[in-house]
Every structure is written in C-alpha cells, then in structure tokens.
C-alpha positions as CSV (number, residue, x, y, z in Angstrom):
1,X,-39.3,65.8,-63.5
2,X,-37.2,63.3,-61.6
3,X,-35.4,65.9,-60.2
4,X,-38.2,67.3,-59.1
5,X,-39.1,64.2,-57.6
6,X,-36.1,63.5,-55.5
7,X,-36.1,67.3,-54.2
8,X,-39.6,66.4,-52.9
9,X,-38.4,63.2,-51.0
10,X,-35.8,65.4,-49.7
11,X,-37.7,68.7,-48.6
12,X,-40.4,69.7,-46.0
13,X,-43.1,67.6,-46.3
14,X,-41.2,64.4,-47.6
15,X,-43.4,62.4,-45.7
16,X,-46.6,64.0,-47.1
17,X,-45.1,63.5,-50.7
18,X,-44.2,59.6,-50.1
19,X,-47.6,58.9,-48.9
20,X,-49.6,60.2,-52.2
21,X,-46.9,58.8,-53.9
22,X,-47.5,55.7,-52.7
23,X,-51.1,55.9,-53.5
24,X,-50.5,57.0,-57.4
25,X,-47.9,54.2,-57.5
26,X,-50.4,51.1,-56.1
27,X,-53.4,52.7,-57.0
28,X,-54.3,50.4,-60.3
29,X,-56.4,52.7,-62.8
30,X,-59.0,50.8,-65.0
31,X,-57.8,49.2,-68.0
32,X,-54.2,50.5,-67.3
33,X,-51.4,48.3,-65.6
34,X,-49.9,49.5,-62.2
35,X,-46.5,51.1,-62.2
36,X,-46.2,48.0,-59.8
37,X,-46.9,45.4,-62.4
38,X,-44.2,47.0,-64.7
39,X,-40.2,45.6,-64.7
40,X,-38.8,48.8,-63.4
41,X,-41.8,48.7,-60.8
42,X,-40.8,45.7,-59.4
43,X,-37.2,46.2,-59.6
44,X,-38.2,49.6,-57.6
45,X,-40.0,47.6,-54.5
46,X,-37.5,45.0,-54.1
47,X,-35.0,47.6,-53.9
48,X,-36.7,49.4,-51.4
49,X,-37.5,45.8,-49.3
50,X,-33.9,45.4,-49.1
51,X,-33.4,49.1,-48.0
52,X,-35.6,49.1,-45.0
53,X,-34.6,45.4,-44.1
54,X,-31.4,46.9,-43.8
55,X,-31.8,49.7,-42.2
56,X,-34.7,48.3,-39.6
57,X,-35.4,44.8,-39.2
58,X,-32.0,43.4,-40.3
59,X,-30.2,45.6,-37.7
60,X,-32.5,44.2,-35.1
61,X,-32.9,40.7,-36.3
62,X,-28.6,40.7,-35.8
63,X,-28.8,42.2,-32.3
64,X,-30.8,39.0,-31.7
65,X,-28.8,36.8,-33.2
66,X,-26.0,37.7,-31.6
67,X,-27.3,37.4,-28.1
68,X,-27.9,33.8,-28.8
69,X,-24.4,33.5,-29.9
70,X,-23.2,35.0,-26.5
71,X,-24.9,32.9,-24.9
72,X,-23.6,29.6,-26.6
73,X,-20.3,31.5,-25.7
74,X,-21.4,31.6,-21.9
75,X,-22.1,28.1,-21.8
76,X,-20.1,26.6,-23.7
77,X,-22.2,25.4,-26.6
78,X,-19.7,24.9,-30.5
79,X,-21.8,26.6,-33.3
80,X,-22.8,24.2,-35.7
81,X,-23.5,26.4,-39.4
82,X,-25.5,29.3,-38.4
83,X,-26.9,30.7,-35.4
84,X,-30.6,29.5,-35.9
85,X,-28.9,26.1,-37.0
86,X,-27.2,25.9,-33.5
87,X,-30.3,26.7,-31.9
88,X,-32.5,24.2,-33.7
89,X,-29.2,21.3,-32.4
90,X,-29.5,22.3,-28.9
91,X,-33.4,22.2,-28.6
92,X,-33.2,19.2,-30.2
93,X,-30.7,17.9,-27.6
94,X,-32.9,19.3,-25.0
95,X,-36.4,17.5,-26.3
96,X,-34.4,14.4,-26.2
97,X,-32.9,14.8,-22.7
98,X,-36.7,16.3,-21.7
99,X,-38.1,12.5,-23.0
100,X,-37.0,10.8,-19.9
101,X,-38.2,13.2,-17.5
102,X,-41.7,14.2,-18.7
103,X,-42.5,17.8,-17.4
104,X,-41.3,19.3,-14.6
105,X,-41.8,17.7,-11.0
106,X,-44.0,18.8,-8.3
107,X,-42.7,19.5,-5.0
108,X,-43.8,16.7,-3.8
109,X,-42.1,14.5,-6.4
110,X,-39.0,16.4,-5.4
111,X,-38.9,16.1,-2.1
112,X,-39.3,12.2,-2.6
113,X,-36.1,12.4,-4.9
114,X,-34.7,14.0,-2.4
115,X,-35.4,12.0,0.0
116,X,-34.1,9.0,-2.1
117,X,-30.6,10.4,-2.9
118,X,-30.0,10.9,1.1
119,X,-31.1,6.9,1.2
120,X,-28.9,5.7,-1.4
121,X,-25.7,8.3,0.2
122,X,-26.6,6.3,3.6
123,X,-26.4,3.5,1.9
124,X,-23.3,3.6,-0.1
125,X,-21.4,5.1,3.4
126,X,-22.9,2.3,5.4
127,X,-21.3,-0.2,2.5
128,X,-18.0,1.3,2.6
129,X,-17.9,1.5,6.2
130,X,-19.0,-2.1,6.0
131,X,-16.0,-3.0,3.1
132,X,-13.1,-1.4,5.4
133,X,-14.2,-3.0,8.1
134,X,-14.1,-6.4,6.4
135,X,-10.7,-5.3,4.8
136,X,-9.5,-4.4,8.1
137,X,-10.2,-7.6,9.4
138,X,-8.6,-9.6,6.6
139,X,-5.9,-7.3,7.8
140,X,-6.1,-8.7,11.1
141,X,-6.1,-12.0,10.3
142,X,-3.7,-11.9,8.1
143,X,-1.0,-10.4,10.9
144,X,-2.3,-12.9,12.9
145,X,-1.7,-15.6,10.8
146,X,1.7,-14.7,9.8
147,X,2.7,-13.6,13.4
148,X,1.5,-17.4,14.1
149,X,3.9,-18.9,11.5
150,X,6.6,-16.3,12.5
151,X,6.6,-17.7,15.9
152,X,6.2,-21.1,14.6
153,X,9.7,-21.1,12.5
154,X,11.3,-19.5,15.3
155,X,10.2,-21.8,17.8
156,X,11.6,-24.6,15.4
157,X,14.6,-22.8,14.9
158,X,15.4,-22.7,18.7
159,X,14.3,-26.0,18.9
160,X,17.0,-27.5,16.3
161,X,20.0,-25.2,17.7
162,X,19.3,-26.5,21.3
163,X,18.8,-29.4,20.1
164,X,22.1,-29.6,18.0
165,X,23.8,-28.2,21.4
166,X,22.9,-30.7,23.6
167,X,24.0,-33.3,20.9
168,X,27.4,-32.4,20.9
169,X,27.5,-33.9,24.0
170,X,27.4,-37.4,23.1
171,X,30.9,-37.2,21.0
172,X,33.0,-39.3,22.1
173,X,30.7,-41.4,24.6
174,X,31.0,-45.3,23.9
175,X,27.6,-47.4,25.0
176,X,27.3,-51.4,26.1
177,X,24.3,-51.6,24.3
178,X,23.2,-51.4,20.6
179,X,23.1,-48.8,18.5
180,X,19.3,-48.8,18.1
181,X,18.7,-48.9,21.8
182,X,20.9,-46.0,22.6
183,X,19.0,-44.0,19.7
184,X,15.3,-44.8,21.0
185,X,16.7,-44.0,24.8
186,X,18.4,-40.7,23.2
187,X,14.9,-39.9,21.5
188,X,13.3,-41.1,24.2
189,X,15.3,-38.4,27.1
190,X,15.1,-35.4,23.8
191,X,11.2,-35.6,23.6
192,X,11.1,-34.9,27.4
193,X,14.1,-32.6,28.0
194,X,14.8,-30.6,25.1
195,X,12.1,-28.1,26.4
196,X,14.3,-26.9,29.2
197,X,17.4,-26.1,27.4
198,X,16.9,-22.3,27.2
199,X,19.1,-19.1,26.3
200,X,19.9,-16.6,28.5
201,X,21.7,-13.7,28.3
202,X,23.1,-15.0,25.4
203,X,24.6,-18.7,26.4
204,X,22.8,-21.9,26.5
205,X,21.8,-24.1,29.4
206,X,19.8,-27.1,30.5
207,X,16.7,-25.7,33.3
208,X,15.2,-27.6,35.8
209,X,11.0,-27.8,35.7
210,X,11.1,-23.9,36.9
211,X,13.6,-22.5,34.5
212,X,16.1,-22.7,37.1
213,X,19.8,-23.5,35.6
214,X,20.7,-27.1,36.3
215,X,24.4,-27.3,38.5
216,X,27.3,-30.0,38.9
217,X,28.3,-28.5,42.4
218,X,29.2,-24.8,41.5
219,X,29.7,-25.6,37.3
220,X,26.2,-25.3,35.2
221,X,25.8,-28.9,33.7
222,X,27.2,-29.2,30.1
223,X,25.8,-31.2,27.6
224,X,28.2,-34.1,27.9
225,X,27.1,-34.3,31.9
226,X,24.3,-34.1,31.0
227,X,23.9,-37.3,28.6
228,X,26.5,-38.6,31.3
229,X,23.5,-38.8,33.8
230,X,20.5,-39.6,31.9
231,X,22.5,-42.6,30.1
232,X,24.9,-43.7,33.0
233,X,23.1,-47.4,32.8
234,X,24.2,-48.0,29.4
235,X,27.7,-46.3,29.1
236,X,30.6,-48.2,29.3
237,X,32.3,-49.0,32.8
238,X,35.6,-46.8,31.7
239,X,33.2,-44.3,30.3
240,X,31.1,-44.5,33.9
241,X,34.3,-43.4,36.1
242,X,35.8,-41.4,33.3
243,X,36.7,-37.4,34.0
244,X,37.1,-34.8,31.1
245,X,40.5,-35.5,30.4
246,X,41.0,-31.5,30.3
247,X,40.1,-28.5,32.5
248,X,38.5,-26.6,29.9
249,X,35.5,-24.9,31.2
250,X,34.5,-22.0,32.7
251,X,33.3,-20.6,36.4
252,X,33.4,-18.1,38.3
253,X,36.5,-16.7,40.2
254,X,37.1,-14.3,43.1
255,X,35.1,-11.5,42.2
256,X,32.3,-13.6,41.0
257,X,32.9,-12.8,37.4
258,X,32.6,-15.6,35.4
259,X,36.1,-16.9,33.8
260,X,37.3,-19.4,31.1
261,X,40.1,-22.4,32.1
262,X,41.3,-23.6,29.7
263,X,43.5,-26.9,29.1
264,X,46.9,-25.5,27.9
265,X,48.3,-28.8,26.7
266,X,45.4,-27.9,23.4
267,X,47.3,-25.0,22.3
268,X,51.2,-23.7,22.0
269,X,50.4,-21.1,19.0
270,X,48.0,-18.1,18.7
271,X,46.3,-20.1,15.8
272,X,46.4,-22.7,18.1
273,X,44.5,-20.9,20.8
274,X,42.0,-19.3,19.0
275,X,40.8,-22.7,17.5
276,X,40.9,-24.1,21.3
277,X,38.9,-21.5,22.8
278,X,36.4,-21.3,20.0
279,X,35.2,-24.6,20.1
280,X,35.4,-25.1,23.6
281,X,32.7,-21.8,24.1
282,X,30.9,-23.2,20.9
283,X,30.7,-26.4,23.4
284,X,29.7,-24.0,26.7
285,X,26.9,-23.2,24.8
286,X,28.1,-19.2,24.4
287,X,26.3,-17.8,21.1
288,X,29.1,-16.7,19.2
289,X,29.8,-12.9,19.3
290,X,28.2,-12.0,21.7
291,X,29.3,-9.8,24.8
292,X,29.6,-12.9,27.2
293,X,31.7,-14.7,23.8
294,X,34.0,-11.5,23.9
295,X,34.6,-11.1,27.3
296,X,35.5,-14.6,28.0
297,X,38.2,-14.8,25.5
298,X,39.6,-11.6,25.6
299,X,40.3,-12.2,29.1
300,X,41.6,-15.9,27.9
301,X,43.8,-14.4,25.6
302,X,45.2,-12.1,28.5
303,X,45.2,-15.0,31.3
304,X,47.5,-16.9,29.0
305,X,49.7,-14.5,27.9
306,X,48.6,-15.3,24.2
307,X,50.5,-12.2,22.7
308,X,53.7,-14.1,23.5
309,X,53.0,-17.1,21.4
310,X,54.0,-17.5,17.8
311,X,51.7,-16.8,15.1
312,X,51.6,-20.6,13.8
C-alpha cells in the first residue's frame, strides 16, 4: 500500500492525490484521533515544514541575508554574530545618531544651515587672515628691533676703536698740569670730537664738521697732532716745540700714489722691519689687512731693499 502511495505522489496527477490526501490526513473523524494527533503524524509534518523551508523560504530568506551582508561589506560595517544581529547594532547606532537631529530638515532649515556654515568659513578665514597679519607684524617688529640693536653695537664698536685710535696719540705726551685736569680736558675734547673720526676706504682719519679729512699742510693729521693742537696750552714747553723725532709716515709721491717713509734708524733686520712698519700703519690708522695695509708695505719692503737684511 505504501508503495502504492509513493507511486501516486510520483505519477500524473500527484498534485490531485496530495490534495485529498491532505484532506483524509487533517480531516478529524468523530470519536477517532487525527493521523495529525498521532507521533508518527507529527514527526510527518515537521518533516515536511523543514522540507519546504528548505527548498522555498530558506533559499530566499538567505538571498536576503546575504544582500545585507554585501552591503555591510560596501560600507564598511564588521559583523557582529549574525546577520540580523548586525543589523539590529547598526539601527541602533543610527536611532542614537537620529536623537540629535529629530527628523529630517526642511528646505528651509537647510538653507539656513547652509547659510551658517558659509558664516562661520568667513569667519575662520577672516581670523586667520587676521592671525598672520599680527604674526607678520610681530615679525616686523621684531627685525626692527634687532636691526635697531644691531646698529646699536656696531655704532659702539666703531665708537671704542676710533676712540682707542685717537688715544694712541697721547703716548708719550708730558702735561704742566695735573693729571685730573688733563683727563676732564681729554674727556672734555672726546665728547665733542670723537664723532668725526671716520673710516674710509679702509684707514682711519679725523673729519672736519663736513666729513672732509683734516690736513697738516699736505699730511692728514695723526692722532698725536691732533692732541698736539687741542692740548697745546697744557703740554710742556719741550713738548710744545718738539718734532717726531722720526720720519715715519706716509704721503703721497710723484705719481700721487700714496707712499710709506719710514725712519730707518727703527729697523736693521727683516724682523726688525716688519715690527716697525706694523705699528707705525697700526698708528696711521690703516685697518690691518686690508688692500691699502698691503700695498703700503709691500712697497716698504721693496723701497728698503728688505730682502737684503738678515732674518734676525
């Protein structure tokens, strides 16, 4: 009979055959149980649940799922457990976000947002406009401030070499007066002269009022003939009348080239010489080194036939 059966589910009219089937099956006859009620009946329909979940719904329920987990793919979203799990977390996420918004916003509302990001991005470039400005300023000032100071030490620099230069030219001078006379007149002549003792082209000299070098006849005024002048009332009478006891110095000769003389009785060895003619353009006021300070004693050391003298 089963056989019978299953050739009937299987042959023409299988569908005819499940349907009054069906009804002899679930149709409950009076004071008899349903083939339903019984263990094998029930062991029957869950079986056959399971088939058609399987064959129809489960199929279709997974093609579902699986969309949603394409789309956590697409945007990034980790699974967390299952894919209806995952789903429940990020609408979740999203109700929470969704809290501080309320619903959507009209057009209106947008438009006014819209308006009040451009606002705040004028805003912000005005105030970093306004901050490099400032900064650039500080900038400013601060090169100004340091160019100040700059010029200050170099000014006080200057001031202290031609200050030390001119100096030098009171070695050896002897005063009739005492020695805290001569150093309030010496203060006294510094505060108002030192400004016109000026470099040019590398060598000291003492200015007039308009920057004009200062002459004894054809010879710029050194620093000794200078304190010679300014402090003739207190020297003593020798010291008055009294002439460089040497010809060091330098002028210019034929050509108009500027030349060093030097006092030969300072010198009878090369060492000699080049202590002589050192000091005496450290005392001209030539800066040391430079093309002036080479020129004049190379043609020195020529003019006096230097090569010829010993060593030491």
């Amino acid at each position: 009979m089963i056989e019978d059966i299953k050739n009937a589910l299987e042959g023409e009219g299988a569908d005819k055959f499940r349907e009054e089937l069906a009804n002899v099956v679930f149709t409950k006859t009076e004071g008899q149980p349903s083939v339903i009620d019984t263990e094998k009946g029930k062991e029957f329909i869950q079986t056959a649940q399971l088939t058609y979940w399987n064959d129809n719904i489960g199929t279709e329920h997974k093609k579902i799922h699986d969309r949603y987990d394409e789309d956590f793919d697409k945007f990034g979203i980790q699974k967390k457990g299952k894919t209806f799990e995952t789903l429940h977390s990020v609408l979740e996420e999203y109700n929470e976000l969704k809290k501080g918004t309320g619903d959507r916003v009209s057009k209106e509302e947008f438009e006014a947002l819209k308006a009040e990001k451009a606002k705040l991005e004028e805003s912000n470039d005005g105030f970093y406009k306004n901050e490099f400005e400032r900064v650039q300023g500080l900038l400013r000032q601060n090169e100004e401030e340091w160019s100040a100071k700059y010029n200050t030490l170099k000014s006080s620099i200057e001031t202290t070499e031609n200050k030390s230069w001119l100096l030098q030219g009171l070695s050896g001078l002897q005063f009739n007066v005492p020695e805290d006379v001569k150093n309030t007149m010496i203060d006294a002549i510094l505060d108002k002269e030192l400004k016109n003792v000026k470099t040019i082209d590398g060598k000291k000299i003492f200015t007039d009022g308009e920057g004009k070098p200062v002459r004894d006849g054809l010879e710029l005024v050194t620093p000794e003939g200078f304190w010679k002048g300014k402090l003739k009332s207190i020297l003593k009478g020798d010291e008055q009348r009294r002439e460089p006891a040497n010809i060091d110095k330098i002028r210019d000769n034929e050509n108009g080239q500027s030349t060093l003389d030097l006092d030969t009785s300072k010198f009878s060895t090369r060492r000699e010489f080049n202590t002589h003619v050192d000091s005496v353009l450290v005392e001209k006021g030539i800066v040391r080194n430079s093309s002036e300070w080479v020129k004049l004693r190379s043609d020195a050391y020529k003019k006096y036939d230097v090569k010829k003298l010993p060593f030491s």
